[in-house]
MARBA-451103 format. One record per residue (C-alpha): residue in one letter; x negated, y negated, z; residue number from 1. Coordinates in Angstrom, 3 decimals. Layout:
<atom residu="A" east="X" north="Y" up="Z" num="NUM"/>
...
END
This chain:
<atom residu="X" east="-139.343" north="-152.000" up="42.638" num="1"/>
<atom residu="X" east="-140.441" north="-148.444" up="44.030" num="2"/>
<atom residu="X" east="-140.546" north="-147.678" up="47.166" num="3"/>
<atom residu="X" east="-141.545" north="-145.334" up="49.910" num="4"/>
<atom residu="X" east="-138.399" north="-143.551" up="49.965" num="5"/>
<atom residu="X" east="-138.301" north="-142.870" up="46.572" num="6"/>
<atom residu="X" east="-141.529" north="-141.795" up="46.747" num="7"/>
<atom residu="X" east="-140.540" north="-139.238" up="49.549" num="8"/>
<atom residu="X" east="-137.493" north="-138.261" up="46.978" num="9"/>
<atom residu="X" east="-139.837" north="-137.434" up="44.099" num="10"/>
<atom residu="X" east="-141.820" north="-135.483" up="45.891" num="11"/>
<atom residu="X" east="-139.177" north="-133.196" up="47.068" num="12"/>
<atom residu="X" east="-137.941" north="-133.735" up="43.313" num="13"/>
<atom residu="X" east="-141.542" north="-132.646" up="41.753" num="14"/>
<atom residu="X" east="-142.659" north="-130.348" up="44.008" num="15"/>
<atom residu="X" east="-140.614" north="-128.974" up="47.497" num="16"/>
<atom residu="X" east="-137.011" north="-128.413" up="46.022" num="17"/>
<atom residu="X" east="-136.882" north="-126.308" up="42.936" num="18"/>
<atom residu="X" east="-133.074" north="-126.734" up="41.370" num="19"/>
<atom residu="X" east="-132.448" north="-123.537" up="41.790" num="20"/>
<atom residu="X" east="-133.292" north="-123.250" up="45.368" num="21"/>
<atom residu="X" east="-131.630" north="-126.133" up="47.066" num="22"/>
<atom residu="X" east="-131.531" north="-125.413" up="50.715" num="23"/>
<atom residu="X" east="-127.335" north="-125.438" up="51.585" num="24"/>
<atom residu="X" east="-125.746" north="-128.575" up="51.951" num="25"/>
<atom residu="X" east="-122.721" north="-130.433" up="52.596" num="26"/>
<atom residu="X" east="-122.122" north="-134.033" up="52.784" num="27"/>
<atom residu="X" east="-120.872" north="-136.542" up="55.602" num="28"/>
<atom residu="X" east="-117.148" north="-137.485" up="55.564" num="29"/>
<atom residu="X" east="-116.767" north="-140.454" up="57.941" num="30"/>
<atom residu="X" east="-119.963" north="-142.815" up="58.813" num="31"/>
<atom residu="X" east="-121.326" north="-142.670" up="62.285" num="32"/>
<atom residu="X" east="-123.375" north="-144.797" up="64.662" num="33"/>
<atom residu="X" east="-126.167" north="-143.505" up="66.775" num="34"/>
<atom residu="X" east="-124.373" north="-142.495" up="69.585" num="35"/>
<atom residu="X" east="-121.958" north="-139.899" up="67.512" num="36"/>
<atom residu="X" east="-121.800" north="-136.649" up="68.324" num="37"/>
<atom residu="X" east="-119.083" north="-135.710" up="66.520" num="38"/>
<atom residu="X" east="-119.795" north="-134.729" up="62.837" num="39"/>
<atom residu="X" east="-117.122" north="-134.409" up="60.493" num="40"/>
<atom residu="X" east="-118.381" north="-133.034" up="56.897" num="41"/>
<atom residu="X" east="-117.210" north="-131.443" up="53.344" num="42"/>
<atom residu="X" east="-116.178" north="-128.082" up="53.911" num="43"/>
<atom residu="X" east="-115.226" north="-127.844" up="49.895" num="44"/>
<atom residu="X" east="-119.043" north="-128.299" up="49.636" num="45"/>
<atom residu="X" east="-120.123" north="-125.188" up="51.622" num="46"/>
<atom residu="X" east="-119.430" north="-121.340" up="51.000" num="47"/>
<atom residu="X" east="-117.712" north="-119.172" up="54.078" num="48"/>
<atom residu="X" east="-121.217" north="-118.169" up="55.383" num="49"/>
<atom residu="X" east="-123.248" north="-121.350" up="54.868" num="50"/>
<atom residu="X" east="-120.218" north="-122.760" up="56.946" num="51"/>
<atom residu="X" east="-120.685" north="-119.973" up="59.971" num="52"/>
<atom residu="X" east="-124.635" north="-121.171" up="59.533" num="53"/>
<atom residu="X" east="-123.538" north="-124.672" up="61.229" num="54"/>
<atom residu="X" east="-122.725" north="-122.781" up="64.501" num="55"/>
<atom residu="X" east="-124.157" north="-123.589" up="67.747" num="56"/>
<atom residu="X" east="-128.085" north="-123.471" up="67.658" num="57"/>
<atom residu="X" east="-128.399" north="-124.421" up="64.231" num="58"/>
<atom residu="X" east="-130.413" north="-127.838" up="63.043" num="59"/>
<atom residu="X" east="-129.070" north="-130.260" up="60.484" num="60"/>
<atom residu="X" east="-130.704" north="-133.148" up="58.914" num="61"/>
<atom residu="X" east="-128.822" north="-136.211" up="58.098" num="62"/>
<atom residu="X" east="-131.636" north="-139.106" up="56.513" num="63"/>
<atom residu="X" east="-134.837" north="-138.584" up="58.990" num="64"/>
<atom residu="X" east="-132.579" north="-137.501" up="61.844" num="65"/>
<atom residu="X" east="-132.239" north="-133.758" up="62.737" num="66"/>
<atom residu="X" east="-129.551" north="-132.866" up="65.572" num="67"/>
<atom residu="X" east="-129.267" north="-129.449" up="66.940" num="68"/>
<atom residu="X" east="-125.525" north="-128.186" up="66.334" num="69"/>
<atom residu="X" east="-123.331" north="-127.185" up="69.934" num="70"/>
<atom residu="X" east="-120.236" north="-126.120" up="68.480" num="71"/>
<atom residu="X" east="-118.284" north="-125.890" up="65.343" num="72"/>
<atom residu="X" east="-114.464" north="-126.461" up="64.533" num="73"/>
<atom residu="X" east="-113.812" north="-124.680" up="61.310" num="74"/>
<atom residu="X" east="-110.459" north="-125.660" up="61.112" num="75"/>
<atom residu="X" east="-111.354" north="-129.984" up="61.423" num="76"/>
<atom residu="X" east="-114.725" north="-129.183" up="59.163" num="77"/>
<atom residu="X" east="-116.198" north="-131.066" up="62.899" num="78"/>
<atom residu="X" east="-119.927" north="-130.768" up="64.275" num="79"/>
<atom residu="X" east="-120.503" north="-131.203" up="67.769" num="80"/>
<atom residu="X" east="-124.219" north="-132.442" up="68.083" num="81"/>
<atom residu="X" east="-126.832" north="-133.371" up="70.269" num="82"/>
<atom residu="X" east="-128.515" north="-136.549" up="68.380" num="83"/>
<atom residu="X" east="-132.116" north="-137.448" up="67.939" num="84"/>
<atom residu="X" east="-133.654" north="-133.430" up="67.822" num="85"/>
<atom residu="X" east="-137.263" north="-132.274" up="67.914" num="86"/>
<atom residu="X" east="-138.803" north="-136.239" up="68.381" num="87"/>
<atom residu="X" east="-136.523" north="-137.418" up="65.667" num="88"/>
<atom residu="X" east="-134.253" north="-140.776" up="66.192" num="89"/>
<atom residu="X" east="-131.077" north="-141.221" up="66.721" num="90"/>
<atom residu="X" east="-129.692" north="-143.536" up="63.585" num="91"/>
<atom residu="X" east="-126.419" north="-144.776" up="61.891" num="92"/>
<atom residu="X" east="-125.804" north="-143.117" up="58.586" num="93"/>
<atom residu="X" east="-122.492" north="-143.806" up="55.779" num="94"/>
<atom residu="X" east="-120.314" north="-141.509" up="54.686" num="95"/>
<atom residu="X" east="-121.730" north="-139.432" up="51.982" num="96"/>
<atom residu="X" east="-124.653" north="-139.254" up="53.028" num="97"/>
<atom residu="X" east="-126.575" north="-135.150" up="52.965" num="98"/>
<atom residu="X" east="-126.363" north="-133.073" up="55.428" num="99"/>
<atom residu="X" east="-129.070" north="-130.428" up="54.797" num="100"/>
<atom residu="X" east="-128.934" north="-127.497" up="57.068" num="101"/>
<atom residu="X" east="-132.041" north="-125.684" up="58.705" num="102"/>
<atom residu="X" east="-134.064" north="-127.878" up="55.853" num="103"/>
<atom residu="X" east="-137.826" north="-126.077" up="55.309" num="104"/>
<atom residu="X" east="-139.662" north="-129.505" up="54.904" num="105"/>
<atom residu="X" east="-137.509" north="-131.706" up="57.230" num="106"/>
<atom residu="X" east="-137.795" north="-135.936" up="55.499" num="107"/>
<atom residu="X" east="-139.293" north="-136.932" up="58.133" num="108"/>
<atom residu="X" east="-142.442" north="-134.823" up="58.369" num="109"/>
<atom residu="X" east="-142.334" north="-135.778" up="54.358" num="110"/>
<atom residu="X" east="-142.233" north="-139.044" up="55.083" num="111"/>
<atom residu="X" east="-144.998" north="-138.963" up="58.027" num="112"/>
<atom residu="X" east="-146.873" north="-137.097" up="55.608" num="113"/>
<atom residu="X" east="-146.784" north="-139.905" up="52.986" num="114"/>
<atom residu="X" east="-148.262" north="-142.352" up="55.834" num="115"/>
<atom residu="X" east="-150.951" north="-139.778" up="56.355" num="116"/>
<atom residu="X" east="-152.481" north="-139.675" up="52.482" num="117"/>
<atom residu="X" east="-151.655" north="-143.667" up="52.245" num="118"/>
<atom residu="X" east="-154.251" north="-144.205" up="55.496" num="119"/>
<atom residu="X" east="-156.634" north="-141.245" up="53.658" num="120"/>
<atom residu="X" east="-157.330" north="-143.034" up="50.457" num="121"/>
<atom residu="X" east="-159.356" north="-145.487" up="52.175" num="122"/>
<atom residu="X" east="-162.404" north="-145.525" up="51.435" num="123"/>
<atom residu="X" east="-162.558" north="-143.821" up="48.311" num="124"/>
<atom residu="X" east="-159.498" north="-145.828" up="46.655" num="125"/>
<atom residu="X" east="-158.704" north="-149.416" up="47.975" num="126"/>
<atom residu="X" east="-156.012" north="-152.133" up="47.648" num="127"/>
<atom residu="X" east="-156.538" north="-155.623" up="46.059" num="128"/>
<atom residu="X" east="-155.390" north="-158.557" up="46.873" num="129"/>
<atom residu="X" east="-155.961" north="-162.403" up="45.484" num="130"/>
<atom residu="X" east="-154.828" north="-165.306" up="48.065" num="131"/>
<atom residu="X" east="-155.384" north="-168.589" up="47.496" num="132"/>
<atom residu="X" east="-156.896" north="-170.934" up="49.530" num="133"/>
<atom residu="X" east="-157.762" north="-175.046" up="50.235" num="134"/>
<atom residu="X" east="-161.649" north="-175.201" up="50.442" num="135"/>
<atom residu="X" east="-163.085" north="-176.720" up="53.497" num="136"/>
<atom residu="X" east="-166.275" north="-177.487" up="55.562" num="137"/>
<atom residu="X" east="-166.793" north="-174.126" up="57.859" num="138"/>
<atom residu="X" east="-164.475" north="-171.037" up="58.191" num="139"/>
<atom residu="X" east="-161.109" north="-171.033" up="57.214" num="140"/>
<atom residu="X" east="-158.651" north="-168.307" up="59.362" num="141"/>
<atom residu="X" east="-156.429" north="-165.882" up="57.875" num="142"/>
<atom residu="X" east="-153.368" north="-165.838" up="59.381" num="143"/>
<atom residu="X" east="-151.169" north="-163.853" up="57.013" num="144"/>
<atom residu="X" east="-149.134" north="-160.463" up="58.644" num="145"/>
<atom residu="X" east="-151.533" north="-157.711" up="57.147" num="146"/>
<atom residu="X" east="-155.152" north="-160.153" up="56.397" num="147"/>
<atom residu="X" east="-156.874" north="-157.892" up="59.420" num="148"/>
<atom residu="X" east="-156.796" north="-155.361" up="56.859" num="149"/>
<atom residu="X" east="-158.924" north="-156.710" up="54.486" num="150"/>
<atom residu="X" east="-162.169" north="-155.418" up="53.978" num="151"/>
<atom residu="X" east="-164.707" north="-157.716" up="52.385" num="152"/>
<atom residu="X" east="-164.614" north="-159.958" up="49.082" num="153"/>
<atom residu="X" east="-165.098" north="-158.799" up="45.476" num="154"/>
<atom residu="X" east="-165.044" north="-162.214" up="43.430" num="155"/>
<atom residu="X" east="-163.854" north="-165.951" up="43.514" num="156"/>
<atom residu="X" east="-163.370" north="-168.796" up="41.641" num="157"/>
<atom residu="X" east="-162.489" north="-172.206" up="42.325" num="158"/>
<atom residu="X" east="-160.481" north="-174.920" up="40.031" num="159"/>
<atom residu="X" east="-162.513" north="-177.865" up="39.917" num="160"/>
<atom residu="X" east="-161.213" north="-181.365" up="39.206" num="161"/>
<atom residu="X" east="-164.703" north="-183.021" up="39.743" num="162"/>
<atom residu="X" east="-168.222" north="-181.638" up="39.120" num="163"/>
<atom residu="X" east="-169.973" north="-184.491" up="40.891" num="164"/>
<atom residu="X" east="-168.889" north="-187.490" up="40.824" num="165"/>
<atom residu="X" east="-165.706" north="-188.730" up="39.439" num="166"/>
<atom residu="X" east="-162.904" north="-186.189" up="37.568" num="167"/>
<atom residu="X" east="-163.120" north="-183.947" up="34.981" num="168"/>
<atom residu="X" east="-161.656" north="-185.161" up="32.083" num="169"/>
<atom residu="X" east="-161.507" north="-181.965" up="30.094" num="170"/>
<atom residu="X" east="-158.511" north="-180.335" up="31.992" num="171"/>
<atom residu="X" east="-158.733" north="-177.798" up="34.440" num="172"/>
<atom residu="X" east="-161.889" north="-175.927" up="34.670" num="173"/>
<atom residu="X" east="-163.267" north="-172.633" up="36.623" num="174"/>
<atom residu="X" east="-166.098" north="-171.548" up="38.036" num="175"/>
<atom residu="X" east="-167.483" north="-168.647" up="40.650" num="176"/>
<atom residu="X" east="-167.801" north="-169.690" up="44.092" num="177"/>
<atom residu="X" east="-169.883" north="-167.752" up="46.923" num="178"/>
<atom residu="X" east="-167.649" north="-166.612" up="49.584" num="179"/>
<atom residu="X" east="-168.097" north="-164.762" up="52.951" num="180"/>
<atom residu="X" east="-165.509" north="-162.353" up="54.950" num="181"/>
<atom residu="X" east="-165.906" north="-163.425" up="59.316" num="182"/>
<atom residu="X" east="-164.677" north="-161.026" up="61.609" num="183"/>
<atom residu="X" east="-163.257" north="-163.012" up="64.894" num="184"/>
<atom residu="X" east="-161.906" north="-161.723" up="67.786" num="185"/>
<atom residu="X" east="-158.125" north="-161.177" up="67.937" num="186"/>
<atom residu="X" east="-156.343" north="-163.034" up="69.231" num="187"/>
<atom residu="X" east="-158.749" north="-166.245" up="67.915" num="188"/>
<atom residu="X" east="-158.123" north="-169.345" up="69.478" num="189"/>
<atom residu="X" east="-159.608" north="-172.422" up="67.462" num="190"/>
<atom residu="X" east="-159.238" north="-176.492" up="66.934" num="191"/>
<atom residu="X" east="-157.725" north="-177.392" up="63.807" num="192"/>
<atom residu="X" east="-158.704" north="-180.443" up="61.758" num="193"/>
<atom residu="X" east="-155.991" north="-182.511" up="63.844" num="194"/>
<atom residu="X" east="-157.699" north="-181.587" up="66.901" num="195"/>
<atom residu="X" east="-154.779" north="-178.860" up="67.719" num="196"/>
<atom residu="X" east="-155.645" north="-175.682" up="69.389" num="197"/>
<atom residu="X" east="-154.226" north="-173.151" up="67.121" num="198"/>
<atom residu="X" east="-154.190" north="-169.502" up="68.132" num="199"/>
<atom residu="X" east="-153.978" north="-166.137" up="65.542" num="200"/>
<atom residu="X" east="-152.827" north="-163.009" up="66.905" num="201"/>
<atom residu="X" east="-152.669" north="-159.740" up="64.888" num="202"/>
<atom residu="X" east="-149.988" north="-157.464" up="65.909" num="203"/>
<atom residu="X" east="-149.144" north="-155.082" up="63.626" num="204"/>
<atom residu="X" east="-150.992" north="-151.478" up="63.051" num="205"/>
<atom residu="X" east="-154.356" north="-152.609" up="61.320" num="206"/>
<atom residu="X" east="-157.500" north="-153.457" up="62.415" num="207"/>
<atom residu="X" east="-157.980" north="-154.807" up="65.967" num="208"/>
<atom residu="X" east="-159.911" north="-158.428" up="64.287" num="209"/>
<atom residu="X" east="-159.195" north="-161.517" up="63.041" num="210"/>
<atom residu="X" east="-160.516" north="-162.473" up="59.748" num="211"/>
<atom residu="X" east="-161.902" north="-165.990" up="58.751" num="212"/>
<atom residu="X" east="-163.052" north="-166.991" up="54.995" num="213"/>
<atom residu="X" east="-165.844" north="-169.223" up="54.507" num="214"/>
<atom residu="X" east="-166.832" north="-171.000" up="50.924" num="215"/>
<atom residu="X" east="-170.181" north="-171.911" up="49.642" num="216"/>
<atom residu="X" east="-170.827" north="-174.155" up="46.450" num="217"/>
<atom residu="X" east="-167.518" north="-175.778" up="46.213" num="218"/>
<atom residu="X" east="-166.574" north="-179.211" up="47.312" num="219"/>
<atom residu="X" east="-163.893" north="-179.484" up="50.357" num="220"/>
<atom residu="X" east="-160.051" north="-179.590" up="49.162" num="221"/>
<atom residu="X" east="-160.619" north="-177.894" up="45.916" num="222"/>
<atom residu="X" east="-158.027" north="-174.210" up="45.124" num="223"/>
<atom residu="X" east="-160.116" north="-171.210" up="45.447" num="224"/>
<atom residu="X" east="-158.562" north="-167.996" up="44.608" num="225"/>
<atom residu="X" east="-160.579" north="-165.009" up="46.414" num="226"/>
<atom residu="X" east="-159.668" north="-161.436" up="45.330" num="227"/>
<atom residu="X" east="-160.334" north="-159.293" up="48.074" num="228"/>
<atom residu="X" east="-160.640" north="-155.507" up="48.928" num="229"/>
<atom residu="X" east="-158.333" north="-153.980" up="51.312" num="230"/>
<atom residu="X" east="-156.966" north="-151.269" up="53.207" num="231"/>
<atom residu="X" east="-153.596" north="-149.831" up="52.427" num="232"/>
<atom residu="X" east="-151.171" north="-150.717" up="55.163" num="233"/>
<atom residu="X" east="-149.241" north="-148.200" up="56.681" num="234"/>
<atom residu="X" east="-145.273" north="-147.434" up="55.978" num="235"/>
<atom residu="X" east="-143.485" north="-147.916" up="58.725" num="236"/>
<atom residu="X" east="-140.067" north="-147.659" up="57.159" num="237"/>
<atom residu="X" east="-138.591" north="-145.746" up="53.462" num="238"/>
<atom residu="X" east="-137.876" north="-149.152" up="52.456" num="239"/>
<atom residu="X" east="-141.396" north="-150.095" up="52.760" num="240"/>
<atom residu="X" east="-142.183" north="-151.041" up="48.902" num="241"/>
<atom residu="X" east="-145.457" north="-150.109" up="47.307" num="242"/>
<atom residu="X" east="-146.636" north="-153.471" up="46.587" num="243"/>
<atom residu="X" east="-146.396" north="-154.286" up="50.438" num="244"/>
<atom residu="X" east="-148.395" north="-151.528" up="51.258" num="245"/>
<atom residu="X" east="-150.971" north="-151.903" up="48.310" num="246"/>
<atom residu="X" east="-149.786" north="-148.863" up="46.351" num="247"/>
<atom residu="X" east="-149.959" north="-149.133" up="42.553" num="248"/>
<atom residu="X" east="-148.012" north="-146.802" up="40.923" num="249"/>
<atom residu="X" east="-150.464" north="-144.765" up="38.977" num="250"/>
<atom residu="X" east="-151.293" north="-143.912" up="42.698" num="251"/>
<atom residu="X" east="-147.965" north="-142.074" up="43.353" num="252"/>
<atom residu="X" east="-148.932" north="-138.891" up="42.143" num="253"/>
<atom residu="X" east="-152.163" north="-138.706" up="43.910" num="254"/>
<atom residu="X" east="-149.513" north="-139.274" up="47.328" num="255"/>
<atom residu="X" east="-147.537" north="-136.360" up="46.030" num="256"/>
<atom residu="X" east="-150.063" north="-133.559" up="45.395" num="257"/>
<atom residu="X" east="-151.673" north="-134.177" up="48.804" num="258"/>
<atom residu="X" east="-148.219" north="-134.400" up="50.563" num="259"/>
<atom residu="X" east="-147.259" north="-131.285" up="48.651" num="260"/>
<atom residu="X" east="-150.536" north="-129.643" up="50.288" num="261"/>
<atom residu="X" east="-149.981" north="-131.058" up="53.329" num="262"/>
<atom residu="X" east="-146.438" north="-129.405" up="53.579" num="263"/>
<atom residu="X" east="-147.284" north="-126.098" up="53.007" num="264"/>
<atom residu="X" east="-150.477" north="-125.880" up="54.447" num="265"/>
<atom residu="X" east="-150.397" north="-123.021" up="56.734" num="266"/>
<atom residu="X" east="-147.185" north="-121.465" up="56.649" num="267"/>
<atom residu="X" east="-145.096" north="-119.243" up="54.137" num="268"/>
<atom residu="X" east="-142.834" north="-121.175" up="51.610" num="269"/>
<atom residu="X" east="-140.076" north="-119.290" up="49.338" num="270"/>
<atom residu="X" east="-140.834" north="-118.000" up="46.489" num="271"/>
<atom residu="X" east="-138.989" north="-120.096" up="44.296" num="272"/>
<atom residu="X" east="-140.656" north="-123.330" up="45.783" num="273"/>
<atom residu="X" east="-144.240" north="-121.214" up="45.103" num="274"/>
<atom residu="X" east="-143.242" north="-120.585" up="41.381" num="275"/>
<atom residu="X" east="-141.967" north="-124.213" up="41.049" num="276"/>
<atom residu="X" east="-145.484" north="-125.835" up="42.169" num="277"/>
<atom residu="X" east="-146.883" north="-123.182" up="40.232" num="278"/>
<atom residu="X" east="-144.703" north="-124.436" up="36.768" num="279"/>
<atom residu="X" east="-146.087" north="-127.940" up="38.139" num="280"/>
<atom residu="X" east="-149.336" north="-127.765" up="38.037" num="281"/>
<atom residu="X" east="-149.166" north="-126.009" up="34.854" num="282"/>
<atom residu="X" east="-147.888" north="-128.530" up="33.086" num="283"/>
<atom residu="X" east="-150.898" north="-131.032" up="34.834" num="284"/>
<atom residu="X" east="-153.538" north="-128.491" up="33.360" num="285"/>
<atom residu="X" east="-154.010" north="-127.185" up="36.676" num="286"/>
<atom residu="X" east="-152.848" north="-123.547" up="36.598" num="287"/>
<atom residu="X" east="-152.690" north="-121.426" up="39.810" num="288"/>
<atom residu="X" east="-154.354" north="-118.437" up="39.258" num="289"/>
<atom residu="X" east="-155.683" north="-115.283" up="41.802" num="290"/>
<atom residu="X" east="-158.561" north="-116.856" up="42.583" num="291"/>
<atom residu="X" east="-157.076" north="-120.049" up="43.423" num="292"/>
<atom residu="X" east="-154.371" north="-120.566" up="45.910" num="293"/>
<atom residu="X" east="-151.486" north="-123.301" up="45.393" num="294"/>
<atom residu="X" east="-152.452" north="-125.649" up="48.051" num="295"/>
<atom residu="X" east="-156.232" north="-125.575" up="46.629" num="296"/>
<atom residu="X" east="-155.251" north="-126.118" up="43.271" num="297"/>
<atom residu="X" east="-153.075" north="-129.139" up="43.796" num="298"/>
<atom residu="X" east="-155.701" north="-130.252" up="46.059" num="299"/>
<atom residu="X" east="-158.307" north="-130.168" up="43.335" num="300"/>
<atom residu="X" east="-155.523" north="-131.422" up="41.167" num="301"/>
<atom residu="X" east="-155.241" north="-134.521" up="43.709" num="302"/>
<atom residu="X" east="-159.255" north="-134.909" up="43.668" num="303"/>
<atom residu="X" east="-159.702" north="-135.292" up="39.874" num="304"/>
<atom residu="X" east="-156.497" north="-137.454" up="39.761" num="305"/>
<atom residu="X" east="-158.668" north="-140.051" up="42.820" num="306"/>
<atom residu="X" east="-161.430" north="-139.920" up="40.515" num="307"/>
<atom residu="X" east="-160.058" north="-141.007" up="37.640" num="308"/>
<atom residu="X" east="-157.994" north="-143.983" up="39.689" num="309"/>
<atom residu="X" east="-161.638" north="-144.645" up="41.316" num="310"/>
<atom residu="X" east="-163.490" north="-145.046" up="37.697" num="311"/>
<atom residu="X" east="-160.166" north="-147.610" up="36.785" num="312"/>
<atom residu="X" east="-160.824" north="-149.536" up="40.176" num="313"/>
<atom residu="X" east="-164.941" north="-149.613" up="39.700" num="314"/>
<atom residu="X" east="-164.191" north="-151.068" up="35.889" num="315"/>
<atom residu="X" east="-161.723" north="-153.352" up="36.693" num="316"/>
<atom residu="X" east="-163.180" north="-154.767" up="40.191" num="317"/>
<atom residu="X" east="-167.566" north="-154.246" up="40.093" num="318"/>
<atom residu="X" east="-169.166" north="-154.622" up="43.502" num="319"/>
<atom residu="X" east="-170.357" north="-157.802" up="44.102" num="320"/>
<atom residu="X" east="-173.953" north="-158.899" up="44.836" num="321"/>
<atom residu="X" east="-174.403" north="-159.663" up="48.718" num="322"/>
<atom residu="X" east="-177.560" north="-162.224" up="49.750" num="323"/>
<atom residu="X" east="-177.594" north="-163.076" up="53.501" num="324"/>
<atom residu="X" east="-173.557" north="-161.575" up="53.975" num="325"/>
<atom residu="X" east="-172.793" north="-164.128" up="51.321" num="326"/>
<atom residu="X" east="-171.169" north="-162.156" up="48.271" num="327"/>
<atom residu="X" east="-171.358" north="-163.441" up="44.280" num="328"/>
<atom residu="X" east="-169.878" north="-162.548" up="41.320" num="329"/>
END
């Protein structure tokens, strides 16, 4: 299953790090913890000057960490480091893992940027979700880790096993069911049907609510399965996969154009990494021309690409019909 970090790979793949312009790197020869600052790497890896460029004042990246080099043995192939530079954190990383040095789109701004077009989608694309739920007289809380960031029904239906009296003898059966979305107060303290006080706190990054479901049209105990419209959830680690944050993978490339923009917004970038975007977006039938800079073409190329994912979302998922905050379908 994809993740966020391979999304943060491909983009650097696709679009930040032609092959032919690799920024100089070596690899790590012994794994370290977080409190290292010794760094021993591959000096077979390295020519005579990229070696000298590991001197004091220079910045390395190892993962999302950068460290600011002090010294450098030649002799030992040993960094001496100070851990944890420019708002980075300090981490453990194995041996073999890259050392990039003085990178031009360190991974973690990559990877901060990848958070920032995830939370920008919303409201123009959305993520779905179905959960299933026990029907029962009055509202029925949410209490799963991300349901504060879910927006507002789009359809349900309920498996009956009785219409009105008695069972239905014909198998399963289903049929719509009016549903509302309640916004409580987080945290929500309530009395359960045992006459427990139960209390739901929300504690990660969404929305500051609680949310509560309530049923219309559908006896108590029956299986209703609500498909729901939702906000992505925010990364908050490379391992992160794109199901738990709501990403479909048709969406990736929409993530990479505007990270791509994002990245070189406002400063200077190489040459080769201009001509490589360029190559890119020819091949997506967006060519950069004169009259049309790179980050405004694979801006426009990201806008026609959320258009297209918005027509597939409106076809598959039609807004419901709302009477009195109740929605049907």
């Amino acid at each position: 299953m994809s993740t966020i970090g391979n999304l943060v790979d491909r983009t650097y793949r696709e679009y930040l790090e032609p092959m032919d312009d690799i920024v100089s790197y070596t690899t790590l020869s012994t794994t370290i913890n977080d409190s290292a600052t010794s760094v021993v790497f591959n000096g077979d890896l390295l020519s005579v000057e990229e070696e000298d460029a590991l001197d004091a004042g220079a910045i390395i990246e190892i993962g999302q960490e950068l460290m600011i080099c002090t010294d450098l043995n030649a002799v030992t192939n040993t960094i001496t480091v100070t851990r944890g530079a420019r708002g980075t954190t300090a981490a453990g990383h194995t041996a073999g893992a890259l050392i990039k040095i003085a990178p031009p789109f360190p991974r973690i701004n990559v990877f901060d940027a990848v958070c920032d077009q995830i939370k920008n989608l919303y409201p123009t694309l959305f993520a779905v979700e179905t959960k299933s739920i026990t029907s029962k007289v009055g509202y029925i809380p949410l209490d799963g880790s991300t349901d504060n960031h879910l927006i507002a029904p789009i359809k349900a239906i309920s498996q009956y096993t009785d219409f009105s009296a008695g069972s239905d003898e014909t198998g399963t059966v289903f049929a719509g069911v009016a549903t509302e979305l309640v916004d409580l107060p987080n945290p929500f303290t309530y009395t359960d049907a045992d006459g427990v006080s139960q209390t739901i706190t929300y504690s990660n990054n969404g929305p500051n609510k609680v949310n509560a479901i309530q049923v219309y049209n559908v006896n108590a105990g029956h299986t209703v399965f609500v498909t729901f419209k939702k906000k992505f959830v925010t990364p908050t680690a490379e391992s992160d996969t794109l199901a738990t944050v709501g990403l479909e993978d048709e969406y990736e490339p929409i993530i990479m154009a505007g990270v791509a923009a994002q990245m070189i917004a406002g400063r200077d970038i190489p040459t080769a990494t201009a001509d490589y975007i360029t190559d890119q977006m020819g091949t997506s039938n967006f060519p950069v021309n004169s009259a049309s800079s790179i980050r405004n073409s694979l801006l426009q190329y990201q806008r026609a690409l959320i258009q297209q994912a918005r027509k597939d979302l409106r076809a598959r998922y039609p807004e419901p019909v709302t009477v009195n905050k109740i929605a049907y379908t």
